[in-house]
N, C-alpha and C positions, 0 to 999 in steps of 0.2 A: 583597510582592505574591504574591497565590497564584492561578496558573492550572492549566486543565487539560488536558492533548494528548493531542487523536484525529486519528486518521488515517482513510481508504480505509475510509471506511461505504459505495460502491460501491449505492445507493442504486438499486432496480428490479433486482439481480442476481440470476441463475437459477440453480441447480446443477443439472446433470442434469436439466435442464427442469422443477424444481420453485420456485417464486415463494416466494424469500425475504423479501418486503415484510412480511408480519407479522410477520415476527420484526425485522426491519429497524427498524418502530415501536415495539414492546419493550423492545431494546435502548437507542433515545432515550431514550425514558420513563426507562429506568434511570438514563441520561448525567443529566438535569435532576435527578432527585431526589439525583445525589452533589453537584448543584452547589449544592442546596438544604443539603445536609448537610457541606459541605466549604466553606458560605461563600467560593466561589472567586469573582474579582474578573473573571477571562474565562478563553474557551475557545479553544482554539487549535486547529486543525482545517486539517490539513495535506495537503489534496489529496482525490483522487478520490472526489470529494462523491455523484457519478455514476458509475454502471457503464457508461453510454453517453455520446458527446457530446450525442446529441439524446434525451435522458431524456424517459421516461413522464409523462403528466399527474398520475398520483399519487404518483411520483420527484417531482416539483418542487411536489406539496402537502406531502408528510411532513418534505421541507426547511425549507419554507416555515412550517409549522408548530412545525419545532423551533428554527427563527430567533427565530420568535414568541415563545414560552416563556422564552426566552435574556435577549431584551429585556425582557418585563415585567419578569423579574427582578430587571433591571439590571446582568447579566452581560455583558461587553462579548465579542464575538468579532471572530477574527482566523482567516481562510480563504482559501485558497489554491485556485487549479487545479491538479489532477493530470491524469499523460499519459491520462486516461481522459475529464478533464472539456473541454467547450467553454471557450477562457479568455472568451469574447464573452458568451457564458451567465452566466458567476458573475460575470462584472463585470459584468450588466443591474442598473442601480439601486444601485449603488454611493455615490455619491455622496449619495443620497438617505437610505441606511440607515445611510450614519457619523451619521449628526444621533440614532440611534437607538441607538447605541453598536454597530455590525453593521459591521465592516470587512471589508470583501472586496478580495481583489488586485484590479487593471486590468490587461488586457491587457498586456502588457510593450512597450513604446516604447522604452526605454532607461534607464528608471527604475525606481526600485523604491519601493514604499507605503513610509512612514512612519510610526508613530503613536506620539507620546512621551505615557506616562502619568508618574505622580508619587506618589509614597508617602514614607513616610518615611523613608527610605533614600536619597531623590534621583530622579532621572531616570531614566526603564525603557524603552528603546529598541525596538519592536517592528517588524522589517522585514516585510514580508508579501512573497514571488519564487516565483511561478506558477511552473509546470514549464519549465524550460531549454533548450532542444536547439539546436546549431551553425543550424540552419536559420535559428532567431529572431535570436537575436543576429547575423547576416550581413546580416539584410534590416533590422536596426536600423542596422547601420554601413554600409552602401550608400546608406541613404535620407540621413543626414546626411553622406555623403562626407566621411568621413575616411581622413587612411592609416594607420590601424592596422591590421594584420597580420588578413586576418578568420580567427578562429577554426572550424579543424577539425575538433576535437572536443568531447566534453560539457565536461571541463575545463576545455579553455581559453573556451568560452562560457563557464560558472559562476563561474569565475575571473574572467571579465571585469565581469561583470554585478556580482560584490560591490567589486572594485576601482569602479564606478562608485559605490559606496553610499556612500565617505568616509565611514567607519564611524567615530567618535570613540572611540574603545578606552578612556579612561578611566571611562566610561559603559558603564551596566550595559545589554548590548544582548542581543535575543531575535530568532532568525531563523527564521519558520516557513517550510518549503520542500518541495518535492517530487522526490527525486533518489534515484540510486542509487550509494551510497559502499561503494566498495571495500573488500573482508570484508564484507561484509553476507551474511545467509543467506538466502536466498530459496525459494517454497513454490512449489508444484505451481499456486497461482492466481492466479500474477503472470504478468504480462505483460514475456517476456525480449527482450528487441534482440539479434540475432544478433552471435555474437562478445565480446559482452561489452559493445559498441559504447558502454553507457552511462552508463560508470562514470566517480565521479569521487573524488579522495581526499580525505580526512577535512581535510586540512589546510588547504585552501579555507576554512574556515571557523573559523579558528583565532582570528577577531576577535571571534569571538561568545560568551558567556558561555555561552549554549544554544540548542541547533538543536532544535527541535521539525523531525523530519523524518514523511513518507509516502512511501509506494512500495513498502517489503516487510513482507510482511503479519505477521512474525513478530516478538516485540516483543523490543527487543535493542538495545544501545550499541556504537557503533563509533569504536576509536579513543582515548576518550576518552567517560564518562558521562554529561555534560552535550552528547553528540550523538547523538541518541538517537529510536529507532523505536521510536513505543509500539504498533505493530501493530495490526490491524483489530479491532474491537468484535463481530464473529461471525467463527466457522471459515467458512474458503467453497474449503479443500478438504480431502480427507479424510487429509494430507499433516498438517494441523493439528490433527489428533483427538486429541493428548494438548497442548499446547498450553494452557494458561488465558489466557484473554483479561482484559484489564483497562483498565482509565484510568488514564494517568500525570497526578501531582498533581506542579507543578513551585511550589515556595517559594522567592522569590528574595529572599536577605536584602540583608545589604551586600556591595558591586562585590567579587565572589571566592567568596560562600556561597550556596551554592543547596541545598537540601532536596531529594530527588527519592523517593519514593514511589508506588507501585500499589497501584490497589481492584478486586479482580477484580470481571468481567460474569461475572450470569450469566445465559445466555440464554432464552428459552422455549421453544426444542428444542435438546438439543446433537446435534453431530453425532462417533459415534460408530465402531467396529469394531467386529465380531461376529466369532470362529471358531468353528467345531466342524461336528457331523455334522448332519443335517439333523435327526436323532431327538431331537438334544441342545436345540440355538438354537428349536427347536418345543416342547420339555417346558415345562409352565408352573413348575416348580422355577426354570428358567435365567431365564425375563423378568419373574416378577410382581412383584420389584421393583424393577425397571427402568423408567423412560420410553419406554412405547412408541411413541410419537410423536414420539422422537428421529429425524433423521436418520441412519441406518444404512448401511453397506457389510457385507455378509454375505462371509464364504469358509468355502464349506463343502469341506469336507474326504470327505465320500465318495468311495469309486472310481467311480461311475456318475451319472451326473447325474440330477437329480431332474427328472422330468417336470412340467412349466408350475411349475417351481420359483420363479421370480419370484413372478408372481401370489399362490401358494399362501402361501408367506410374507409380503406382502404383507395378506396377513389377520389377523395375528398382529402386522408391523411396516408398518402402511400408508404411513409416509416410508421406505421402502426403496431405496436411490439405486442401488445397484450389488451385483450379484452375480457372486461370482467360484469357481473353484474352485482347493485346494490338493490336487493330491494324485499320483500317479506319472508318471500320463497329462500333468499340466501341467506337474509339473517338469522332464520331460523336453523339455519341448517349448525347446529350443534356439535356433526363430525366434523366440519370445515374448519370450527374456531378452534377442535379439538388439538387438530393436528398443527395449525401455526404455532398452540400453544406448545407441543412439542417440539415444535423445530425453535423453539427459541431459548428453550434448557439445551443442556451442555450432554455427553454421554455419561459422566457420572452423576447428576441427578439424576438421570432418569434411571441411571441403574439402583439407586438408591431407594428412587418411588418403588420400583421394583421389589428390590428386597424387604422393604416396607411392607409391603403388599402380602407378599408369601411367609413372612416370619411377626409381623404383628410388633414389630419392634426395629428400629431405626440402625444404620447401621452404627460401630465403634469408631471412633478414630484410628485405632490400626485396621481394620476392616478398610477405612474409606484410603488409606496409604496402601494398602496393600491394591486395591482396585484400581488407583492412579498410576500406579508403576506398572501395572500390567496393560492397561489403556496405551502407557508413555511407549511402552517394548513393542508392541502392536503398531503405532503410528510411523515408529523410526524403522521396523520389518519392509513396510512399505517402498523405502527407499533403497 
């Protein structure tokens, strides 16, 4: 059985206020033509299908259309909600599109999708579990009043949820899902839960031959190879500019071999870095063979700022996202590195440095569980 895993196509996403949708359709177009050429049997598409819950009219045509394509084919898919997507949204019509080989998660109730395909190798287990969080699974086990202990946090939710799936472990099983498992690397265009709040570990899923997972955008195995983030199909920050994007091809022979393989995208603007002087990145030596119509970040390097310097390079590089400068004047500047350095702790460090600060003494470990749980109430409020 040969499928292929995408994740967090993020579908109507903006960068710096410029509309990624044409490239968003590009990139499908690309996904169908490996599947034409990779003879792949389905697609496994593991979350934030949407950059919004309430996505754009042409967000839920370019879906729609790439469903389409899927089907004629006769490629079967297998899609999840991500913390980005409505689950009520991806599961509209569900039922209606398995007759078309289009599986989409449901809502989570306390179960999780099924779908047993069959090759010659025997029986290929495919579970489909929308995105998790303690909040769902509570108001699952409160509606059927039971006494099981309700789960805290993401773990023991996620834990509970595949515990409910009576996973038959001799049988070759695929778990598509949308989580964040501990060691994972995450990018400047994820979406973090303060604290860390949402991690879960690798071992939860130690029943499954392979996790096609979503949620970080950077393509990478955690744990073990067969769990595994095949990262987003475009850069969507500039955090990812060296980064090559791809489609993981998963080959699942007999219960124990699986094949695992990438075919890079390549997109129809990448998104790039620029350095030098303003005299340099404007010489036509330095871009004529370059794509100027890449998305770009410029840091120029002069001592003095170039007047209406955006704009002016903007003529030269009209996707221009961000201009920055490198040079005595910035390096010095000691509040700038202050504050990256803050935005790259969690909210409970910094609430820590904090308490540090005022009490001359670090916090306790029930101090720092008590501060987690209150963080954790605060994030799921939100919703």
């Amino acid at each position: 059985m040969k499928l292929l895993h995408i994740s967090d196509i993020h579908l109507g996403k903006r960068v710096n206020e410029f509309s990624l949708m044409e490239d968003q359709k590009f990139i499908l177009q690309k996904v169908i033509e490996i599947v034409k050429e990779e003879r792949a049997e389905g697609v496994m598409i593991a979350g934030d299908i949407y950059d919004k819950s309430v996505p754009s009219a042409e967000a839920v045509q370019v879906f729609d259309r790439f469903l389409t394509q899927l089907a004629l084919l006769g490629t079967k898919v297998f899609a999840v909600s991500g913390n980005h997507d409505s689950a009520e949204r991806i599961a509209f019509g569900a039922r209606l599109m398995s007759g078309q080989g289009v599986f989409l998660s449901p809502v989570y109730e306390g179960k999780t999708e099924r779908i047993v395909l069959q090759d010659e190798f025997g029986e290929l287990c495919i579970y489909l579990l929308p995105f998790i969080k303690p909040a769902i699974m509570r108001h699952v086990l409160e509606r059927e009043e039971t006494e099981i202990n309700l789960p805290e946090t993401y773990q023991d939710a996620l834990k509970l949820a595949i515990e409910r799936m009576k996973v038959d472990e001799t049988k070759r099983n695929v778990l598509v899902a949308h989580q964040f498992v501990t060691g994972a690397g995450r990018c400047e265009s994820e979406e973090v839960v303060v604290g860390g709040l949402d991690n879960v570990d690798g071992s939860v899923f130690d029943a499954f031959d392979y996790v096609a997972l979503g949620h970080i955008h950077s393509p990478q195995w955690v744990g073990r190879e067969t769990v595994r983030y095949c990262g987003t199909p475009l850069k969507y920050s500039f955090s990812e500019a060296e980064q090559e994007k791809s489609v993981t091809v998963v080959e699942l022979k007999e219960k124990g071999r699986i094949e695992l393989r990438t075919i890079p995208l390549f997109p129809l603007r990448d998104m790039r870095k620029i350095c030098g002087t303003y005299m340099e990145v404007t010489a036509r030596s330095f871009y004529q063979d370059t794509n100027r119509e890449d998305y770009v970040q410029i840091t120029l390097t002069d001592e003095e700022d170039i007047p209406d310097g955006l704009q002016r390079l903007r003529t030269i590089y009209p996707n221009l996202m961000r201009l920055t400068y490198d040079n005595s004047r910035t390096r010095e500047n000691r509040a700038v590195e202050a504050v990256q350095d803050m935005e790259q702790k969690s909210g409970l460090e910094l609430f820590g440095e904090f308490y540090e600060m005022q009490n001359n003494i670090s916090m306790s470990a029930e101090q720092r569980e008590f501060v987690r749980r209150l963080m954790e109430e605060r994030e799921e409020s939100k919703d």
